[in-house]
Backbone as CSV, one residue per row, in Angstrom:
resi,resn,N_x,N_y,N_z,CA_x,CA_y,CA_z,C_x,C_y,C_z
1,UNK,-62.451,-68.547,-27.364,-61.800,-67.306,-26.951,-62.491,-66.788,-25.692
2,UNK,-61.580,-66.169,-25.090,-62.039,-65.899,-23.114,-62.911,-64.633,-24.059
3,UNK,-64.291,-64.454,-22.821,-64.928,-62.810,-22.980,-64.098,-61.965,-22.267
4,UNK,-63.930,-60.674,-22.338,-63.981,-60.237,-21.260,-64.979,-58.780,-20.839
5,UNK,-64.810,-58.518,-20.047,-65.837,-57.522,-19.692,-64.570,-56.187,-18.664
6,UNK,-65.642,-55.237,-18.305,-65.241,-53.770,-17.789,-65.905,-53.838,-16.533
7,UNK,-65.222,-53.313,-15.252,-65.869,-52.873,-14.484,-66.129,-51.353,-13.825
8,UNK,-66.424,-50.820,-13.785,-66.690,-48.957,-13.299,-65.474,-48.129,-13.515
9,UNK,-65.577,-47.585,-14.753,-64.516,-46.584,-14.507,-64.643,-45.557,-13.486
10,UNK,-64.142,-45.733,-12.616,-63.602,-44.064,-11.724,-62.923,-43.235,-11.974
11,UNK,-63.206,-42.236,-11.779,-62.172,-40.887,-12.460,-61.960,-39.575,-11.510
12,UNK,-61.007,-39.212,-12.018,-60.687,-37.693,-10.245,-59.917,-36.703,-11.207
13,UNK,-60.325,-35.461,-11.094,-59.370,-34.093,-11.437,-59.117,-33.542,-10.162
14,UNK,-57.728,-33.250,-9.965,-57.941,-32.684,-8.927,-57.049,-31.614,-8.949
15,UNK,-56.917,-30.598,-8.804,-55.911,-28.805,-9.265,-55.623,-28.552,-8.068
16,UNK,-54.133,-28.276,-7.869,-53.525,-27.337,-6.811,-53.873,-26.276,-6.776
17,UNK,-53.762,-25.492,-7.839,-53.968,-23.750,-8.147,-55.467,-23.533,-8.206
18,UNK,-55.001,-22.510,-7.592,-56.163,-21.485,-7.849,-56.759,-21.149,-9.109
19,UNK,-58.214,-21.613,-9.711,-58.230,-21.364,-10.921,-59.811,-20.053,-10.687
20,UNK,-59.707,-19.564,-11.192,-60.882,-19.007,-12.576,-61.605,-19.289,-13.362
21,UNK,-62.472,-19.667,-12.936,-63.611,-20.725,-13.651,-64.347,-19.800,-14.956
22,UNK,-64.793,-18.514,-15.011,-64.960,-18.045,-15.637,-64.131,-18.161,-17.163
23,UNK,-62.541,-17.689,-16.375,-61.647,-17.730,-17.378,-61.275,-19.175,-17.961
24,UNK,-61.153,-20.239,-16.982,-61.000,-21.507,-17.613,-62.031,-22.159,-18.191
25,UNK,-63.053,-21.487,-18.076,-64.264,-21.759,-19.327,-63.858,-21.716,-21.048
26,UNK,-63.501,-20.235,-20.663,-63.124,-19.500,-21.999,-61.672,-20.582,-22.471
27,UNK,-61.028,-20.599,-21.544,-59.229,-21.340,-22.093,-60.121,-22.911,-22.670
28,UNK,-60.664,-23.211,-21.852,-60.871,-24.800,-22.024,-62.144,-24.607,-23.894
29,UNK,-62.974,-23.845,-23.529,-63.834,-23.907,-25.005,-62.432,-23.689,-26.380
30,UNK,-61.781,-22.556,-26.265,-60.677,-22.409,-26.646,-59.927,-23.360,-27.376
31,UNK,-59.652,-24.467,-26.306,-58.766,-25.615,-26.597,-59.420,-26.457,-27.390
32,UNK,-60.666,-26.581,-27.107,-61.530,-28.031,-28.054,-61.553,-27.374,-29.150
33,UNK,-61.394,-26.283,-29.298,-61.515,-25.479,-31.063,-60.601,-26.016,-31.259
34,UNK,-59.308,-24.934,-30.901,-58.286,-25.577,-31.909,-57.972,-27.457,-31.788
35,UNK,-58.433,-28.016,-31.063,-57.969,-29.458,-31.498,-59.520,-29.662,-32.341
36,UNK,-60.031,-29.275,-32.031,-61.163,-29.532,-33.443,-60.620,-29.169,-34.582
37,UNK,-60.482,-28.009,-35.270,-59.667,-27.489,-35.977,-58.534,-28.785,-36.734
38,UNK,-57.831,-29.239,-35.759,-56.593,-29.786,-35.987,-56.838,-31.349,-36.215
39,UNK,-58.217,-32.125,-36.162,-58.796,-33.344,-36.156,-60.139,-32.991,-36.550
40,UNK,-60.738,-32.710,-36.732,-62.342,-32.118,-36.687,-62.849,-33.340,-37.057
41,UNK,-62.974,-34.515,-36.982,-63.657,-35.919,-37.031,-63.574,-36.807,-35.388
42,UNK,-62.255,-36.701,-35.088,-62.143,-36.789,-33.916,-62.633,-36.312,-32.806
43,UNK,-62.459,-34.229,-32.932,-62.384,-33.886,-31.835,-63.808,-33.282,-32.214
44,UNK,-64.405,-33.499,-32.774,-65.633,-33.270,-33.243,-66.552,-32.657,-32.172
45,UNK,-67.189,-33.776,-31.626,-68.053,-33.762,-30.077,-66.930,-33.932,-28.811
46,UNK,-65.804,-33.996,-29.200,-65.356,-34.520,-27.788,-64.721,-33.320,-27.137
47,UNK,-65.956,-33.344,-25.841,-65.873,-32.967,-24.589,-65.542,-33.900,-23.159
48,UNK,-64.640,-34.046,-22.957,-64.561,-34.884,-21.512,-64.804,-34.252,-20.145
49,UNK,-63.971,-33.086,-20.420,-63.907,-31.702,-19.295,-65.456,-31.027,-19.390
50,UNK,-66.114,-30.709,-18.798,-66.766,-29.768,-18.507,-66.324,-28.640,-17.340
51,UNK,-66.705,-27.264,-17.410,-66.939,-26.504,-16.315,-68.264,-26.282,-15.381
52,UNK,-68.571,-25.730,-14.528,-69.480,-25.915,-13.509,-69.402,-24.560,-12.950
53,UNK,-69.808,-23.387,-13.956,-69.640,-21.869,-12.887,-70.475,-22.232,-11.926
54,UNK,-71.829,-22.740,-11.408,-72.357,-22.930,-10.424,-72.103,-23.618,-9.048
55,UNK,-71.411,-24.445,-9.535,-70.230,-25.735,-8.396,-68.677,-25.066,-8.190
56,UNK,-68.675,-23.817,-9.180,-66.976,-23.182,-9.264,-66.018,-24.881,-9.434
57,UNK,-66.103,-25.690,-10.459,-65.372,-26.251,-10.453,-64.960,-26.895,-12.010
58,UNK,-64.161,-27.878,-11.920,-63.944,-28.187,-13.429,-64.315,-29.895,-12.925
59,UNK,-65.336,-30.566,-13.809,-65.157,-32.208,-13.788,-65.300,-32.811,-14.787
60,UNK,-65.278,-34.058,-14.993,-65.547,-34.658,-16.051,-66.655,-34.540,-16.308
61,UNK,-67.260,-34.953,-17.325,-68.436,-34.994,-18.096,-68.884,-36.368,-17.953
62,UNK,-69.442,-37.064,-17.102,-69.736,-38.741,-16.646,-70.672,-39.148,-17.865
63,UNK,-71.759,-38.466,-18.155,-72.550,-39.158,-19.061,-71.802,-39.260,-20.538
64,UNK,-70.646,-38.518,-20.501,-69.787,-38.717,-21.834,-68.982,-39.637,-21.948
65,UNK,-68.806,-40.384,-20.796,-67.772,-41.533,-20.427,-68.872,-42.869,-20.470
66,UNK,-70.019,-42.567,-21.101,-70.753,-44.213,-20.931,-70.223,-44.782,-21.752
67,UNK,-69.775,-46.072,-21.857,-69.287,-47.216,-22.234,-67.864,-46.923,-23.538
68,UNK,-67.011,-45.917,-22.528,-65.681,-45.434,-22.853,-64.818,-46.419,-23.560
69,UNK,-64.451,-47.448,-22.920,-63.869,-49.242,-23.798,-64.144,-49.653,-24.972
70,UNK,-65.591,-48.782,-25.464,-65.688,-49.293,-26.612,-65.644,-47.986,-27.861
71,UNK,-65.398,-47.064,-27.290,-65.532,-45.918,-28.133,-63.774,-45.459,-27.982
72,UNK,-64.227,-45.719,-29.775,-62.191,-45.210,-30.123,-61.784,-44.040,-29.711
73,UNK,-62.747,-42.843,-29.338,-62.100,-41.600,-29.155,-61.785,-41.580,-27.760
74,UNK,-62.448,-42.124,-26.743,-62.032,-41.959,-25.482,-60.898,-42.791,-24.870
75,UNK,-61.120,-44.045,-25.306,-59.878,-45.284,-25.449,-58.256,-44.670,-24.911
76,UNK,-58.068,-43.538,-26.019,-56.770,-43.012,-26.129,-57.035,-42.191,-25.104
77,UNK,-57.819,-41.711,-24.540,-58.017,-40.397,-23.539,-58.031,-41.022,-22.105
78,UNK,-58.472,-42.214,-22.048,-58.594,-42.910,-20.597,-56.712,-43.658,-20.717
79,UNK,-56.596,-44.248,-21.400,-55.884,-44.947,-21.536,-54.059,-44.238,-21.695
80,UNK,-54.390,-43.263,-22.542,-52.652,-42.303,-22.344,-51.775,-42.798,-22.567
81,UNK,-51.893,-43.993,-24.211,-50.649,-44.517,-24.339,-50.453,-45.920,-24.363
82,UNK,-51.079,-46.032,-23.066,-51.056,-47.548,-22.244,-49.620,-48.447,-22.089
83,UNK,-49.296,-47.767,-21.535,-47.419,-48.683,-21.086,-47.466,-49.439,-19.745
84,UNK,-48.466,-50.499,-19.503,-48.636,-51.265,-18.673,-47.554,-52.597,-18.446
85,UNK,-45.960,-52.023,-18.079,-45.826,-53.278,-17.808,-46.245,-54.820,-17.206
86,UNK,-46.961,-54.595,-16.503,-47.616,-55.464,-15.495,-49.034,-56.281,-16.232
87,UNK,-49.193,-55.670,-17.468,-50.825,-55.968,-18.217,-50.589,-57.570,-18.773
88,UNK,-51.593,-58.198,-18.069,-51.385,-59.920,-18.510,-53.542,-60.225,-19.077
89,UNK,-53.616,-59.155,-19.591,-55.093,-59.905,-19.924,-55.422,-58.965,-21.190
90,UNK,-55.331,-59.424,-22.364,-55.588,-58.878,-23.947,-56.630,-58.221,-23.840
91,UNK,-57.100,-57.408,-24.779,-58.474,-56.757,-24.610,-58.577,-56.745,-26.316
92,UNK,-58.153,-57.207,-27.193,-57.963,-57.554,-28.647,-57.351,-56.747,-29.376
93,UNK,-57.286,-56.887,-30.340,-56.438,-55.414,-31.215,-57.513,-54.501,-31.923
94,UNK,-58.753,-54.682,-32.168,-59.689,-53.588,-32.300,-59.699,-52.593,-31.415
95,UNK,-59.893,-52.950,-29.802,-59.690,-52.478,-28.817,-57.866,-51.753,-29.061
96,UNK,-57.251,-52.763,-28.602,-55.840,-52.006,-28.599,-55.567,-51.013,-29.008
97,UNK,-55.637,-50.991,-30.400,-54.993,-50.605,-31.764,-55.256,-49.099,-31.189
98,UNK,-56.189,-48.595,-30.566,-56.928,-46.793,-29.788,-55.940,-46.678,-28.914
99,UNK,-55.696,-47.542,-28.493,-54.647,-47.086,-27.342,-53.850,-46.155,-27.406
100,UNK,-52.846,-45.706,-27.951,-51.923,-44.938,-28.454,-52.667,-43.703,-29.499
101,UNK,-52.646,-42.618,-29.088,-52.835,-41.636,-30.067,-52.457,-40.175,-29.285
102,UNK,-51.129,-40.096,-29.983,-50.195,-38.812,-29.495,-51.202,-37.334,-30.212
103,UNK,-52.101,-37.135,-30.332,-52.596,-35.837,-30.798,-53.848,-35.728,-29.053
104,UNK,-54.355,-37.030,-28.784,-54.897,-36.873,-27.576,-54.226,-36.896,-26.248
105,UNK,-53.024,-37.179,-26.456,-51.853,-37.081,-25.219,-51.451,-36.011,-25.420
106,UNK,-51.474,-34.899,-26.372,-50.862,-33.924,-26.836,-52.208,-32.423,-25.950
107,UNK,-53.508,-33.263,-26.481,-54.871,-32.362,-25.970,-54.999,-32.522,-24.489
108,UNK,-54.200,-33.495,-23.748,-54.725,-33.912,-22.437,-53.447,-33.120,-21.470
109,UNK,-52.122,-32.714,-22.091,-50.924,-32.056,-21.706,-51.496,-30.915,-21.443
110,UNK,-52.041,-30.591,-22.562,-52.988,-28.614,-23.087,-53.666,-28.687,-22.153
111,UNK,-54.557,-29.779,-21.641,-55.504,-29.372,-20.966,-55.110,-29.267,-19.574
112,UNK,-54.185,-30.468,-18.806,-53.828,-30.425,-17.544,-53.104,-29.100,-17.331
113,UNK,-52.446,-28.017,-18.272,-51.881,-26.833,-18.462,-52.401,-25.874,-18.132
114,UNK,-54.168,-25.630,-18.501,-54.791,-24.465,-17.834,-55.245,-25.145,-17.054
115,UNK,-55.421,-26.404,-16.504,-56.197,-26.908,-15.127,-55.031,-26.150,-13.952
116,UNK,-53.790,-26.095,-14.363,-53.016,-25.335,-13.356,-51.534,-26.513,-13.164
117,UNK,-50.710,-25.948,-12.548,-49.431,-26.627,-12.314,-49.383,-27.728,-10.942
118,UNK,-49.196,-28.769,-10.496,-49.812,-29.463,-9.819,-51.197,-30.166,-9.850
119,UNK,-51.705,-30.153,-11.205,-53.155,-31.393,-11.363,-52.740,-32.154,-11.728
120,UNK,-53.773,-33.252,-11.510,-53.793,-34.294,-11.460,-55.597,-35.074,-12.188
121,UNK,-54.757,-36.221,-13.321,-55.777,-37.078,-13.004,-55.968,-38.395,-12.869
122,UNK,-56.487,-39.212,-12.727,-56.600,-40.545,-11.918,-57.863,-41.096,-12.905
123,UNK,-57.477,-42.411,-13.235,-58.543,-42.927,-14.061,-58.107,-44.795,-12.992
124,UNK,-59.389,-45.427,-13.014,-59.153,-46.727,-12.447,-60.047,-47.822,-12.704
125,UNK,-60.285,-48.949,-12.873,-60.830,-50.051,-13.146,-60.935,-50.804,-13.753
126,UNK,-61.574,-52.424,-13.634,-61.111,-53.413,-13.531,-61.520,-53.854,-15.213
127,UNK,-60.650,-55.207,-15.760,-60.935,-55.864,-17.151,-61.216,-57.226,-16.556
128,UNK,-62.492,-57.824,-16.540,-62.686,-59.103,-15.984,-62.437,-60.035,-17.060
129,UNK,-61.616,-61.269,-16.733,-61.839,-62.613,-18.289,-61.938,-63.697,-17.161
130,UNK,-62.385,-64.756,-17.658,-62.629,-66.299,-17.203,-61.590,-66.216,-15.815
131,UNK,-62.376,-66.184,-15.102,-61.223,-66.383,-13.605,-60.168,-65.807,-13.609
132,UNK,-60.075,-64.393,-13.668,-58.999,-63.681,-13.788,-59.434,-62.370,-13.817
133,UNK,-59.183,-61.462,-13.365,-59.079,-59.899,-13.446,-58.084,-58.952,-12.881
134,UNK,-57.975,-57.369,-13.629,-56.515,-56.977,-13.283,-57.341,-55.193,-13.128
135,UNK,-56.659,-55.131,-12.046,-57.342,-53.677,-11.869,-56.399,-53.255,-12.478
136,UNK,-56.813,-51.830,-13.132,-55.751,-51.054,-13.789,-56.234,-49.180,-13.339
137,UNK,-54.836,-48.569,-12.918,-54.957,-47.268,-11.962,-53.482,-46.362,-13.283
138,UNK,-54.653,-45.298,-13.805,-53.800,-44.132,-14.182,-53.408,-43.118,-14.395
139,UNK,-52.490,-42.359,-13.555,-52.314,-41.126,-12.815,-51.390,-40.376,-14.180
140,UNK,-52.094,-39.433,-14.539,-51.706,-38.502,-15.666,-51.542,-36.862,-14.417
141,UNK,-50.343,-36.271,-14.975,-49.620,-34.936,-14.157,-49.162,-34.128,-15.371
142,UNK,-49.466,-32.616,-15.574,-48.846,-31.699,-16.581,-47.403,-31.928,-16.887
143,UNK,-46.940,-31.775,-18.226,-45.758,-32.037,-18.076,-45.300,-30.554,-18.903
144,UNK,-44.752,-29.821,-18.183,-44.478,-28.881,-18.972,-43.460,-28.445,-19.761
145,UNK,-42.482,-29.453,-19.986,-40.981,-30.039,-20.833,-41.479,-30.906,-21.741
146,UNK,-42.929,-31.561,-22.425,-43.070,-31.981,-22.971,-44.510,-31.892,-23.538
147,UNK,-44.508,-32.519,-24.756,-45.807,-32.075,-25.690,-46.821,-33.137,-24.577
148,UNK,-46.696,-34.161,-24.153,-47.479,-35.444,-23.171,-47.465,-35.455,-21.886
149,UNK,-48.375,-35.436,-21.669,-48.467,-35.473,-19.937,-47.699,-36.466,-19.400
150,UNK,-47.385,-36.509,-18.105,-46.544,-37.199,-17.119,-47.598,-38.385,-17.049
151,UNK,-47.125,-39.727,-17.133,-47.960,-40.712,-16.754,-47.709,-41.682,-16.161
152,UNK,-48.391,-42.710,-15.082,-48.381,-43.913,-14.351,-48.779,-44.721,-14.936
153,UNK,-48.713,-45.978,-14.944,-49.458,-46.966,-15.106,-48.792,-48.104,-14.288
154,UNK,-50.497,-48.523,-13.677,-50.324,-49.769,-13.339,-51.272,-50.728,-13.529
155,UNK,-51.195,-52.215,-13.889,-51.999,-53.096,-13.316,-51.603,-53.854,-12.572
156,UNK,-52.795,-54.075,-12.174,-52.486,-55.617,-10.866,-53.364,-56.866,-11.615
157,UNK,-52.676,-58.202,-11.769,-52.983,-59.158,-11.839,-53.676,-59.781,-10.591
158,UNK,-54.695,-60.744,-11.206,-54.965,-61.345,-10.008,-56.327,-62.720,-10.763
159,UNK,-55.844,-63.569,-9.840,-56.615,-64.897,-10.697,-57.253,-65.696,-9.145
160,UNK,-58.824,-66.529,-9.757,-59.401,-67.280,-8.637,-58.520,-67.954,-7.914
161,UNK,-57.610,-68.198,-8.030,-56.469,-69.361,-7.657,-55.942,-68.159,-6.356
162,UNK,-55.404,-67.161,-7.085,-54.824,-66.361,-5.710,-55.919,-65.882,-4.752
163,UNK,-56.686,-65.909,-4.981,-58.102,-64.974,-4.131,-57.782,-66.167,-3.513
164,UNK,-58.371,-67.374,-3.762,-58.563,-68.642,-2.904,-57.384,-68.782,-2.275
165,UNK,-56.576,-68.925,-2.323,-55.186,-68.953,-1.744,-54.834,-67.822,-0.554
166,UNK,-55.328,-66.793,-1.142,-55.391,-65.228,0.207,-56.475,-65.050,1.133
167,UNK,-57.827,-66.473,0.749,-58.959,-66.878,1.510,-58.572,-68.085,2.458
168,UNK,-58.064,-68.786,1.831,-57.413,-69.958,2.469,-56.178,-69.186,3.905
169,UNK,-55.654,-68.236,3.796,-54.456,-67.573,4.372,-55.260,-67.283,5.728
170,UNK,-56.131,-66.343,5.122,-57.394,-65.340,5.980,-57.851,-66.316,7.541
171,UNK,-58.483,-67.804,6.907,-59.011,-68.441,7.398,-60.631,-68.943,7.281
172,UNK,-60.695,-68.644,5.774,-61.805,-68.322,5.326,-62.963,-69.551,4.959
């Protein structure tokens, strides 16, 4: 069986509106209650969002995202579903099976909601297997007609054969 491996998740919030950091402190602590409340095993510790009254800003929480691929609660939070037509490289069904969980597509709608009308977030990077890897880029937007955020997905395939082939092109 192929390994495969992860390469750097990158991640971006980024808000049109004008927010209130003070106040979106309070909305955002707010929100992890009641989805605690409503999962309290799940939403237990999970913080992804942090605020920053000192930076006036809202970002992720990076040291909460260490080794995200393998932890079931974030899985569904990076991932949003995962409707990758384009996805040609398994990641197993232990892995999989997180993929999908409408109560964290449901917390990530809530949340892009007080981030403001026009945010955005962007999650990106690569699943390496035996001569083969597929970047994968996904752009989550408030949806305010629905309990789930607006979502993208893409991957890109790509195998030693084409690199060599787009090296060979180059003149390489």
């Amino acid at each position: 069986m192929a390994q495969i491996w992860f390469g750097d998740l990158d991640m971006s919030i980024d808000s049109k509106s004008e927010i209130n950091i003070s106040e979106l402190k309070i909305a955002l602590n707010t929100l992890y209650k009641i989805y605690e409340e409503k999962d309290a095993v799940f939403f237990k510790d999970f913080r992804p969002v942090i605020i920053s009254e000192e930076k006036n800003e809202i970002s992720f929480d990076k040291p909460f995202f260490k080794d995200w691929q393998i932890n079931k609660y974030l899985i569904p939070f990076v991932i949003q579903g995962g409707n990758f037509k384009e996805r040609n490289i398994g990641w197993g069904w232990k892995t999989e099976e997180h993929f999908d969980n409408k109560l964290v597509q449901e917390f990530t709608n809530d949340l892009m909601k007080l981030i403001g009308e026009g945010s955005k977030m962007n999650f990106s990077f690569d699943v390496n297997a035996d001569n083969v890897y597929e970047e994968y880029q996904i752009d989550i937007s408030t949806n305010f007609k629905s309990k789930i955020p607006k979502t993208k997905f893409h991957a890109y395939f790509h195998s030693e054969e084409d690199d060599k082939d787009e090296d060979e092109d180059e003149g390489w």
